[in-house]
DOPA-931877 format. One record per residue (C-alpha): x, y, z; residue number from 1. Coordinates in Angstrom, 3 decimals, decimal comma. Example, Ala and Ser with C-alpha at 12.3 -4.5 7.8 and 13.67 -1.06 7.14 Angstrom:
<nutors>
east; north; up; resi
12,300; -4,500; 7,800; 1
13,670; -1,060; 7,140; 2
</nutors>
This chain:
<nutors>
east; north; up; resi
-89,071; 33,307; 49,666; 1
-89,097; 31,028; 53,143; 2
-88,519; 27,596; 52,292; 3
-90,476; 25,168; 54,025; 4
-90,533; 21,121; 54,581; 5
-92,946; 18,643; 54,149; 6
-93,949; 18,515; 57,727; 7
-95,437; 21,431; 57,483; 8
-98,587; 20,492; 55,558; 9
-98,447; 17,905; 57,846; 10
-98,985; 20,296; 61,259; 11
-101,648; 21,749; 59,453; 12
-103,768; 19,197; 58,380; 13
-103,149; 17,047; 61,771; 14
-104,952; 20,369; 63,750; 15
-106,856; 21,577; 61,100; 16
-108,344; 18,583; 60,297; 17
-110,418; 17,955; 57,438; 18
-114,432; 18,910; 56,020; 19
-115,620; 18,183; 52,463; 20
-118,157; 20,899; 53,357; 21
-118,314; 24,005; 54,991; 22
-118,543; 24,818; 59,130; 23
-118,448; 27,409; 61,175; 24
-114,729; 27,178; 62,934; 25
-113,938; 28,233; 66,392; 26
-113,109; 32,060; 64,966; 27
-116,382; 32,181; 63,560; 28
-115,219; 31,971; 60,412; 29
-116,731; 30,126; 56,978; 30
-113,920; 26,970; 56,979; 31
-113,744; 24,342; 54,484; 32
-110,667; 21,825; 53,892; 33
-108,074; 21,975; 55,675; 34
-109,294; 25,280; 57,438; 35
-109,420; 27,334; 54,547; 36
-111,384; 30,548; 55,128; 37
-113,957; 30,854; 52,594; 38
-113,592; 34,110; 50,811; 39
-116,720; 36,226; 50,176; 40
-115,749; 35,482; 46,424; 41
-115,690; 31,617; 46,624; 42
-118,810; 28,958; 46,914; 43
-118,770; 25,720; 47,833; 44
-122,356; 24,328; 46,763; 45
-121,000; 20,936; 46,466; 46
-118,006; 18,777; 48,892; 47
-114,698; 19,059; 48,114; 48
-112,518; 16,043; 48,503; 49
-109,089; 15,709; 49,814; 50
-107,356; 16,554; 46,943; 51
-109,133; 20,456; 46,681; 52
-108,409; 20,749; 49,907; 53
-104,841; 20,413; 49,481; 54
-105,168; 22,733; 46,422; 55
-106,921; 25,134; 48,860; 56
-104,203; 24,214; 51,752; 57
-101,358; 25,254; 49,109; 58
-102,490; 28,318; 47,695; 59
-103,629; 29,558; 51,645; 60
-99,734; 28,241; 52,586; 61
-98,038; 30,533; 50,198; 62
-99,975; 33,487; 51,507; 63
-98,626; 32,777; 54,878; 64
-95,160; 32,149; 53,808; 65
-95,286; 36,003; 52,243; 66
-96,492; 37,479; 55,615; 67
-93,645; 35,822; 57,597; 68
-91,587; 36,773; 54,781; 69
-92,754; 40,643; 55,104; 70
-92,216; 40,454; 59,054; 71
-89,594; 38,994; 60,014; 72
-86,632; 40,068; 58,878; 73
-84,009; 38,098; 60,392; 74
-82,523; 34,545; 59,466; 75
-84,962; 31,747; 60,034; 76
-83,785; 28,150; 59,973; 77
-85,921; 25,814; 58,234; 78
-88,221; 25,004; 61,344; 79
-88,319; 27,932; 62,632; 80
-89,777; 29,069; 59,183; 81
-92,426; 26,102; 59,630; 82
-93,523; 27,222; 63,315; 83
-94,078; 30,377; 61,955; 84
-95,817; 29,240; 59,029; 85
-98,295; 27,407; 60,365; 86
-98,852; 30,051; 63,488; 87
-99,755; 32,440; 60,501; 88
-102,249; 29,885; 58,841; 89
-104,140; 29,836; 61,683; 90
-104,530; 32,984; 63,185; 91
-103,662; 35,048; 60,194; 92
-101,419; 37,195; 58,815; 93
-102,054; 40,766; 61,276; 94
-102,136; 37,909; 64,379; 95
-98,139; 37,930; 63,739; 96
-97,796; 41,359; 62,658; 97
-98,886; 42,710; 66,220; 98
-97,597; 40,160; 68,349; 99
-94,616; 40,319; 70,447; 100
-93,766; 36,824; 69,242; 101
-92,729; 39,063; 65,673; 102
-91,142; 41,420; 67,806; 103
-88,341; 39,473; 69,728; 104
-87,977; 37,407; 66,532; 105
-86,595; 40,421; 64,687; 106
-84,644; 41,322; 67,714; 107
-82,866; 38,313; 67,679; 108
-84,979; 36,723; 70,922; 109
-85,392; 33,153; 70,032; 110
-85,436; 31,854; 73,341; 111
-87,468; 34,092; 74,429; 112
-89,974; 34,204; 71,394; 113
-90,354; 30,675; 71,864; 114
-92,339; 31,062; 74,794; 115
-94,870; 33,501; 73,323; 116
-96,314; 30,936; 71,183; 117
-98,615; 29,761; 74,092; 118
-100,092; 33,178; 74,493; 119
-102,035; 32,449; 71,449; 120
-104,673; 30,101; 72,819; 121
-108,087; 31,409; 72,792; 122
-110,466; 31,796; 70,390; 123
-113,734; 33,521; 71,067; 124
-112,884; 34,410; 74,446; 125
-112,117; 30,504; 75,588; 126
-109,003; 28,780; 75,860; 127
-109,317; 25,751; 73,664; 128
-107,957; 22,845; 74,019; 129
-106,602; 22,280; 70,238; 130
-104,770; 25,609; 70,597; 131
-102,896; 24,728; 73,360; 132
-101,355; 21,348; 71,606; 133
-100,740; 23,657; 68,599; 134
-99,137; 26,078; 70,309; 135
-96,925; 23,511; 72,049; 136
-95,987; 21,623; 69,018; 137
-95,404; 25,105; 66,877; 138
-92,840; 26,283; 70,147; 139
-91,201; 23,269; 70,334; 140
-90,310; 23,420; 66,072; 141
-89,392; 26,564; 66,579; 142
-86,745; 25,418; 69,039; 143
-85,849; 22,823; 66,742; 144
-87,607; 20,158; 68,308; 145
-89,578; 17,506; 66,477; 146
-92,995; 16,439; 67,983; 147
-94,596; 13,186; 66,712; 148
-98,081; 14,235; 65,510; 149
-100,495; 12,312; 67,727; 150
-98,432; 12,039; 70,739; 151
-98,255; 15,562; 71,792; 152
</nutors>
């Protein structure tokens, strides 16, 4: 299993933000938390709080960790593991299993894969805003690099 660091949950709840109850996010998907995608099997008649969101955020991070796990199969250091981590969370696991980002990964690319994070941008057709900074701060962890939350 990838190991990853605290900062992590950190990424994700800076851009994900947080909703007590469900919207609509820019996918067009049912959201709730800390971006979790509400499952067909799962109702939220009432707010969460902070806390089940985390729960939600945990559970949702452990799924991503086994899809970078399952496709990439070469040495990750810590933050590279995190960039890719949170790049999964949001866009899903089949998001990194087609995308040349994977791709020069496993062929050893790194310098090169860290530019493909900013191909990943748009979401219903439109460049957003959010994605871009995401993007940005996921490429730069991936290259080792440290972005203060807030300042990007």
């Amino acid at each position: 299993m990838i190991k990853s660091s605290g900062y992590l949950v950190d990424i994700i709840k800076y851009f994900e933000g947080f909703s007590a109850t469900p919207y609509v996010c820019a996918g067009g998907y049912n959201t709730i938390g800390y971006g979790h995608v509400i499952k067909a099997s799962e109702k939220f008649d009432a707010p969460i709080n902070k806390e089940q969101a985390t729960s939600l955020l945990e559970k949702d991070v452990k799924y991503s960790e086994k899809a970078v796990c399952e496709f990439i199969h070469t040495r990750l250091e810590i933050y590279q593991s995190d960039a890719l981590i949170s790049f999964t969370y949001n866009l899903g696991a089949g998001a990194l299993q087609r995308s040349t980002l994977r791709r020069k990964i496993n062929r050893g690319e790194y310098r090169l894969a860290a530019g493909e994070f900013s191909r990943w941008v748009y979401a219903g057709g439109k460049m957003l805003n959010g994605l871009v900074k995401r993007r940005y701060v996921e490429s730069q962890l991936f290259q080792g690099n440290y972005v203060i939350l807030g300042e990007q």
